[in-house]
Structures are given as C-alpha cells and as structure tokens.
N, C-alpha and C positions, 0 to 999 in steps of 0.2 A: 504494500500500500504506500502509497504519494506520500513524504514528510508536508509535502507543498500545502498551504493554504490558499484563500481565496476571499477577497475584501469587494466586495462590488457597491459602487458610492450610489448615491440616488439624482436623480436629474431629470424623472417624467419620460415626457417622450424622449430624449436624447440617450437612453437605454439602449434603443437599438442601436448603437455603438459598443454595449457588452456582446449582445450576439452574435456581432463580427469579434468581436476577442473571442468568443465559442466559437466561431468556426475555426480559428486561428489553433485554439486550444486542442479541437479534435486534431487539425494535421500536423501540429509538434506532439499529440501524445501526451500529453497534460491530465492528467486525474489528480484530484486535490479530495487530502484528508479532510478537510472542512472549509467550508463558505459561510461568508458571514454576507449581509445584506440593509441595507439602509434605501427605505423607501422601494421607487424600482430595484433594483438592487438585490433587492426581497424576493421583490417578483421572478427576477431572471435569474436566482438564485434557489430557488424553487424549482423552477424550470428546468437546470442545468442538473438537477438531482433527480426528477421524477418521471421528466418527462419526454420524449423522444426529439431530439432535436428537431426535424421537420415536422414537427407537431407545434411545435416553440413557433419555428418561425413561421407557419402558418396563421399562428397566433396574433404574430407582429406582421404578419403582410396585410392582413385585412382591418387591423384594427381602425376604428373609428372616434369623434369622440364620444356618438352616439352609444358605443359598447362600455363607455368610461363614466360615461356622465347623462341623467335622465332631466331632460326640463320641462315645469309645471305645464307650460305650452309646449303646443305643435309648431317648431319655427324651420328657420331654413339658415344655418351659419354661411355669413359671407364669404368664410374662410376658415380652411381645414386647419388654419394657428388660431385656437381660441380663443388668447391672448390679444392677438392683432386687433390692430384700433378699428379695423374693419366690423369687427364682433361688440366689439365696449359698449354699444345700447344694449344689445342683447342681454350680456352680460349684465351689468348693473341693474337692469330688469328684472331677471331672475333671483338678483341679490336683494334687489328690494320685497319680492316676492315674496319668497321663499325663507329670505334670511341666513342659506345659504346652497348647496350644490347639491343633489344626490347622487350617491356613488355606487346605487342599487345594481347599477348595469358591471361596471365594474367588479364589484362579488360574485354576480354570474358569473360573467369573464371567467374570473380566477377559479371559482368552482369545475369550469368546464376544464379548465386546462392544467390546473397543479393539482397532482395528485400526492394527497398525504401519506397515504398508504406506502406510496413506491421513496417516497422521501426518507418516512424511518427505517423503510425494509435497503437503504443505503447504507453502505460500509463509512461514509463520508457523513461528518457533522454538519449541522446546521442551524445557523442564528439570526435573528434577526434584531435591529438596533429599532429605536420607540424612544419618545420624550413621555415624561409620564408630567401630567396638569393637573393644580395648577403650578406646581412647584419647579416645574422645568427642570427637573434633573434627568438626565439619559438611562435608560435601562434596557440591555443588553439582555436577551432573552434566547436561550438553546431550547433545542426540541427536545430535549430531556426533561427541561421545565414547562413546557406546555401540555394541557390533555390532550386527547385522543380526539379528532374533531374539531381542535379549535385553531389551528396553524393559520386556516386566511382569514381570523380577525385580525390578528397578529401581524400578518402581512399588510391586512388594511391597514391600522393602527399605524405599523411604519410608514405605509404613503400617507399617512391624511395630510393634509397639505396647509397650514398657516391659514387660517380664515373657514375653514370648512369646520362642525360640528367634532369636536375628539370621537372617537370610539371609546366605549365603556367595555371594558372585559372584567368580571367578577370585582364588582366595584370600585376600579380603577380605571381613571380617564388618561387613554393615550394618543398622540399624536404624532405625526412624524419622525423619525430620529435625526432627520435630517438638519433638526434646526440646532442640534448641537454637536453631534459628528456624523457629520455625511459620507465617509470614506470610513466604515467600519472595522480600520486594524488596530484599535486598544482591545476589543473583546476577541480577537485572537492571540494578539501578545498574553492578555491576561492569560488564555485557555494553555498557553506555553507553547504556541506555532514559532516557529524562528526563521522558518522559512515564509515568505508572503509575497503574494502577487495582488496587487491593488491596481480596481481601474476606475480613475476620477472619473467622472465626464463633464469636469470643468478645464477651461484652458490653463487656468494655474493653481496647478497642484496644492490641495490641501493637506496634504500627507507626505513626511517627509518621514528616512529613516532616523530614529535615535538612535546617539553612541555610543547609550550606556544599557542596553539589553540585547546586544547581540545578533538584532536583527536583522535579516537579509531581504531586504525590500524591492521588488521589481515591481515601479510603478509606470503603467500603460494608459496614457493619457495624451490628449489632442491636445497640443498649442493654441489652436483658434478654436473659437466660438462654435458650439456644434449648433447652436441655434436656440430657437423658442423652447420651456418645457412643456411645452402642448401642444407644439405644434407636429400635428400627422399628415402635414405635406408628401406625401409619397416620395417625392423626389429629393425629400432633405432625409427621411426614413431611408432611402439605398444608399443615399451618398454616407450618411452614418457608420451604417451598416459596412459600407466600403473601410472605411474610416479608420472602423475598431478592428478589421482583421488586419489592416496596413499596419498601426503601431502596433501591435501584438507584436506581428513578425518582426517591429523594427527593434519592441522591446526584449526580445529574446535572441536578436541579430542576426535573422536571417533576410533582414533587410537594413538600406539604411537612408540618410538624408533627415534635415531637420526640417520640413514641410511637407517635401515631396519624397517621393521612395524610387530607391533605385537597386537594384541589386548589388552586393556586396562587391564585387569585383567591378560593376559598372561606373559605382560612385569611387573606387579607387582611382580610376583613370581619370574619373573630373580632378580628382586634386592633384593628380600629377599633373595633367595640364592647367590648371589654373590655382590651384592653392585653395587652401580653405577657406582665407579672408574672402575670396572673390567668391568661389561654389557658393559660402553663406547669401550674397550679396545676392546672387545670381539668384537664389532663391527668394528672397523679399521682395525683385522683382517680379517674379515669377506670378509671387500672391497679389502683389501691388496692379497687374496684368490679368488678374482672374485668372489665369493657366487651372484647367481641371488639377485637382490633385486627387484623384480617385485612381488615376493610370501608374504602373511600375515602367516609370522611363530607361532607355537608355539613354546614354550619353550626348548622341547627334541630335536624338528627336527634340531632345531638352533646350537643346540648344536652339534649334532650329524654328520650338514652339514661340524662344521666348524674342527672335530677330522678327518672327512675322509678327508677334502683337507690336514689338518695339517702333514698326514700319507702319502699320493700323494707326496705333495712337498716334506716331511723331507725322502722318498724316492729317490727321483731326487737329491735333496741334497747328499747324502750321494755317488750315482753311477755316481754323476759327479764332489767328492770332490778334487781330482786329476786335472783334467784338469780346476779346478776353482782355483788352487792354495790353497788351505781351510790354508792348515798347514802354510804357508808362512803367508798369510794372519793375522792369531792367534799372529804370531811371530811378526808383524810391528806392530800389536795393541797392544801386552805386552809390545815394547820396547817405544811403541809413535810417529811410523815412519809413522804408516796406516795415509796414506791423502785423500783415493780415494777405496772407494768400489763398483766396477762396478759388481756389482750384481743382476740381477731381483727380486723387492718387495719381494715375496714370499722365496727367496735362501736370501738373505736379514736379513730376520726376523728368518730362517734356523739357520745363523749365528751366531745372537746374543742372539737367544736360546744356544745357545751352549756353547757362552761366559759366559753367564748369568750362565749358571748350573754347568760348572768348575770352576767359583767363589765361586761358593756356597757348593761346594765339598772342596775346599781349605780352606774356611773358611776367604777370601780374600774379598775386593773390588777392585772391575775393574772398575778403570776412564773410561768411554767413552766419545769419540769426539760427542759433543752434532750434531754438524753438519752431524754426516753421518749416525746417528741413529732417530733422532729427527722423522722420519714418523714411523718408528715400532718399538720405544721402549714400547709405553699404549702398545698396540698388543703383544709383547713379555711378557711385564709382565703380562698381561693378561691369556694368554696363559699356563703362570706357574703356574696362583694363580687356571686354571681349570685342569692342572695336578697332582696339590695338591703338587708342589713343595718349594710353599714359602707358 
C-alpha cells in the first residue's frame, strides 16, 4: 500500500482541475493511503475512493447549476457563471426570497454518485475538513468518526459555502472548511502522513511545506486564475480539466515549463538556445498573447505561435497608432509626465517594444516607470533577445 497521501483544497467548480490531476494520477500509478478533502475537494475525494473514474467524470461533464442548486422560481440563467453580473438580478432575487440557496439538487447529485459503501470497503482513508458555527473553529473529520449513512452530510457541510444556511449534523452546525483551511494537509500531518500530494486550485498556493515535521510536500497547483467558482462554462470545465493533468505531470516531472508545458527534453533545448531568463520571458509573452496553454509544445511550434501573434498585434498596433495617441504617449514618457497607460496587454508590450528599440537606435537609456511596465517588460525583453535585437 501507497505511504502517499492526498490533500485536495476546495474551489467549486474549479475542481475539475483535481480530475485532471486523476487522470494524471491513474497514468503515473499513484494510489494514496489516505485523502483528505475540503469543500469540493470532498466531493472528488469521495469520488476518487468509490467511485469508477468514468462515472466521476460523467458526473462532471454534464453537471449543471441546475443539478447544484434548486430556485423558488422557474427562470432561465443568463449565464452558465452564476456569479456573472449577467445573473446578479436573478441572484439577489432568490436571496431576497428565499433568504438563501437550496442545495437539494446537489445531495441528489452526490447520493447518485458517491458511494459510501465502496469508500469504507477502501484500503485508503478518508477525511473531510468543516468549520463548525458559531465558533468558527475547523474540524477535521475521518470516516472512522462518522456513522454509517451519514458521509454526504458531511461532505455537504464541507461545501456549504459562506452565506448559505450551515448544515446541522447531531446538533452541530457546520459549514464549509474552506473558510479556515482550504488545502486540507494539517489533518494529514496530524494522522502522521509524511509523504503529501496537495492540489490548491488557487493560483497562489496556500500551503506550503514546514521545516520542522518532516514533511515531503508535492504541491500541484495553476499559476493563473482557473476562473469563477461557479462557473460551469463547458469550455472553462475542459480547459481545467486540461489544466490539472498538465501540472500533475509537471508536478511529478514528467513535464515541464512554468505556464506552458513542454516535454522534458523539448524544454531543455529552449534553454540551450535561449537561456532561462529569456524561455521565462518568452512565456509571459506567451500568456500576455493569449497562446492556448492547454497544448504540450515543442520547441518551433512555440516559437512560431508566439512571432504570429507578435505580427497580429504589432499589426493592430501600428493601424490603431492614431486613435491610441502612440506619439503623444512616446512624448509624456520622454519628458516623465506618462502616469497612466491604458492600453490592452498585448498594445502594451506593442509599446515598449518600440520604446525599447529607439533607445537602442539612439544609443540612449530610457528610465521607465517600473509601475506601468513591470507585467511586460521579461516579455518585451524577451521578445528582442528572439528578434536578435539585443
């Protein structure tokens, strides 16, 4: 049996990001002595113990909010992101209504799909993390401590979500554990795991390892923003999904790159030819360009994606240099007056390409305002050192 444990943080819809770490999980071979769960986390930690993987994700390819959440009325959401300002009448409507959400549809859900049964008949533990109200103190819960029958209030409990009604279990009111640790690795340290796989699904990691117990921490987490937590856009749901099996693999290094992913040997040859300072650079660009990062590049395509956006925008740049003010612009940054460049990322880095290259024709340095370059200047220098200007 696996020493490995298994932390999985809470974040709504942005979970299907752990089920691409499951998929990840099955093709390195990965079985873990115990999982612990906070909020979703719960949910897909449940899953990952009882229930058949293509059943899981069947679970999550059809989800709705419909299947999550029941409203007093018959409506129609503007938008598959709950959240979105498109939905906020709706929303506040029901809130005034109702006083707050039902999550009736939801315990179906999870009735239909986690099976308790096959959860304790597992060799592997399992916990789930819960705020207990009104006292706000967190309470870590094993399936050793729960009855027989009651595991998805429990899992409720851990999603209830800050504004919804607690859940009442044998006279205690619980709410999400999210609100006090969302990445559930203290109730594995405590259980004596040493070994721990944690996967946020925040872009900056709430979980770090400490120095003083030993612990071996591999934490599988996105950089950027996975998006809404409610929102079940289909197309932010696959890209997620892409997501969590891409840093899986980068977390266990069968991949690599710090945005994008390339294969190991592939991303070796970017730094032979360009160095790391630049490969970084190259990648801020990348994201600063919108470049898909859903695809395992090689080394040309990479290249190649980020000269044809670089030609798109320093096109739009150039046939919208007028109505952007460019020249004016050029002149408050020579004289030290530029306080404020409202320009989109990509017209952005446009700019200070441009700045950068009449510097360097003059033979000049150009101070710039750390503050209104500081997201694309690696990217711009970048960007020179692959046009073979500096």
């Amino acid at each position: 049996m696996s020493e490995v444990a298994l932390a999985l943080g809470g974040g709504g819809s942005k979970g299907m990001f752990q089920m691409g770490a499951w998929k990840a999980f099955r093709q390195l071979g990965l079985d873990f002595a115990a999982i612990s769960g906070t909020s979703i986390g719960a949910v897909n930690g449940a899953l990952m113990l009882g229930t058949p993987y293509d059943q899981a994700m069947e679970m999550w390819a059809n989800l709705t909010i419909d299947q999550c959440l029941a409203f007093s009325e018959r409506t129609e959401l503007r938008s598959e992101d709950l959240l979105s300002l498109k939905n906020a009448e709706l929303l506040a409507k029901e809130l005034w209504n109702s006083r707050s959400l039902n999550t009736a549809p939801l315990r179906d859900l999870l009735n239909k799909y986690v099976n308790e049964k096959n959860i304790r008949a597992s060799k592997a533990d399992f916990g789930v993390m819960t705020t207990v109200v009104p006292d706000f103190k967190p309470h870590a819960l094993w399936l050793d401590e729960v009855s027989a029958g009651s595991l998805i209030e429990y899992i409720m409990a851990s999603a209830r979500l800050p504004g919804l009604a607690p859940v009442r279990i044998d006279g205690t009111n619980y709410m999400d554990g999210g609100i006090l640790e969302n990445v559930p690795v203290s109730m594995l340290r405590r259980r004596g795991h040493r070994q721990i796989v944690a996967v946020d699904l925040e872009p900056k990691a709430s979980v770090l390892s400490r120095l003083d117990d030993n612990v071996q921490l591999t934490l599988i987490h996105d950089k950027q923003s996975l998006g809404g937590f409610l929102d079940l856009t289909p197309a932010v749901l696959r890209r997620n999904f892409r997501l969590g099996y891409l840093d899986t693999m980068k977390a266990f290094a069968r991949l690599n790159g710090e945005y994008y992913s390339f294969r190991n040997e592939d991303y070796q040859e970017l730094l032979r030819r360009f160095g790391f300072e630049t490969v970084s650079g190259l990648e801020q660009a990348a994201l600063i360009y919108e470049i898909d990062r859903c695809c395992i590049y090689k080394p040309d395509d990479f290249i190649t994606e980020i000269r044809r956006k670089r030609t798109e925008f320093q096109m739009a740049y150039e046939e919208k240099r007028k109505a952007l003010k460019i020249e004016h612009k050029l002149k408050a940054l020579a004289s030290g007056k530029l306080r404020v460049l409202n320009l989109l990322p990509p017209l952005q880095l446009a700019f200070l390409m441009e700045v950068k290259a009449e510097a360097r024709q003059n033979g000049t340095v150009q101070r710039l305002p750390i503050r209104l370059f500081a997201a694309v200047d690696d990217a711009a220098n970048a960007l020179s050192q692959l046009n073979g200007l500096i």
